[in-house]
N, C-alpha and C positions, 0 to 999 in steps of 0.2 A: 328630574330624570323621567317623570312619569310620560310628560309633554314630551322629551323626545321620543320615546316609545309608540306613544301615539300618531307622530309625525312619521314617525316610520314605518310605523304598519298602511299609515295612508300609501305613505308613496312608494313602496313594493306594490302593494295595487293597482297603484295609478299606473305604475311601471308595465306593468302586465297588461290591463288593463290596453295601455297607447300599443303595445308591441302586437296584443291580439288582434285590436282593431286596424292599424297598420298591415299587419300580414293578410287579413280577409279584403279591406281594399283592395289590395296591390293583385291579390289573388280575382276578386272579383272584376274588375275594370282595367289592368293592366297599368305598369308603371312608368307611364310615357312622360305624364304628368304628376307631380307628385302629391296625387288627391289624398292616400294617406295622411300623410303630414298635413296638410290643409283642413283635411274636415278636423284632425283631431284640435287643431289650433284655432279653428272656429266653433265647434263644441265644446272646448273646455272653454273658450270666454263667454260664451252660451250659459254654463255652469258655474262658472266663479260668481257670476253677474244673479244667477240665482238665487245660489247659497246665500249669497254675503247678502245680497237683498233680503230672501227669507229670516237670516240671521238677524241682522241689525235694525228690520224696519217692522217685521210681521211676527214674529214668533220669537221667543227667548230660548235659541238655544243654546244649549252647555257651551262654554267655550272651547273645549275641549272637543266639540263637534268640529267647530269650526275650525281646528286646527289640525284634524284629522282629514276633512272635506276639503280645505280649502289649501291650505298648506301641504298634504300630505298627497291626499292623491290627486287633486288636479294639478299643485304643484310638480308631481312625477308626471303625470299624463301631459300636461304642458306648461314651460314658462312662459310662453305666448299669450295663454288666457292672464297670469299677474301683468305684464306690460298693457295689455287691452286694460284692463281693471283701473291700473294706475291714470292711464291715460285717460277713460270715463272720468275716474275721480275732479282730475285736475279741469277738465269740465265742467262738472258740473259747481265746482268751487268758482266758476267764473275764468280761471286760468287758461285762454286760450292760445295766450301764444306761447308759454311754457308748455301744454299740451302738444301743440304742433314743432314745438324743437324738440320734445319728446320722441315722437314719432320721425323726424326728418331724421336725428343726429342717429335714434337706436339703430335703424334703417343702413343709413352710411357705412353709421358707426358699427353695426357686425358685418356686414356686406365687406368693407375692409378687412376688417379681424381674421376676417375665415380666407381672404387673398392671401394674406400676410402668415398664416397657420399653414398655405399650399404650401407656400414657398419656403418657409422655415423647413419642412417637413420633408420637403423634396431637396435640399442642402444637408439634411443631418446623414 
């Protein structure tokens, strides 16, 4: 129970955290293009790629750090940075073509999802 508590408290942060940053973008540069959501999806694989580095290769931290850091609030701040993450992974494991059908299919595969969510949505 402890671990969800802790994932939770990340990602109410993280949550805030993307909603703050998002709004000073949009407010700063205008939303023509959707820089918000960009930097925050390039910042948090920025920081997943960190953490988890600092974590696993440099420093022993709690794991319960990393479940609050990594899970909690970049996971609320962005699922973007876990896909980037996964994909580095599968990389550096050697996996490249499983990597790049990674990326192709995720790619397709919500680019679909969210046609198919219009038109559900605009039918109900």
């Amino acid at each position: 129970m402890q671990n969800y508590l802790i994932i939770g408290l990340g990602g109410f942060l993280g949550a805030i955290a993307r909603y703050a940053v998002s709004l000073w973008i949009g407010r700063r540069w205008g939303r023509t293009f959707p820089l918000g959501t960009f930097f925050i999806n390039v910042s948090g694989s920025f920081l997943i790629a960190l953490i988890m580095s600092l974590a696993t290769e440099r420093m022993m931290i709690n794991p319960q750090w990393r479940l609050f850091l990594a899970v909690g609030f970049i996971g609320a701040y962005t699922t973007f940075s876990t896909f980037e993450y996964e994909t580095g992974s599968l990389l550096r494991d050697g996996e490249w073509m499983v990597a790049m059908l990674n990326v192709i299919t995720s790619v397709v595969a919500g680019f679909l999802a969210l046609k198919i969510g219009e038109v559900v949505a605009k039918s109900i």
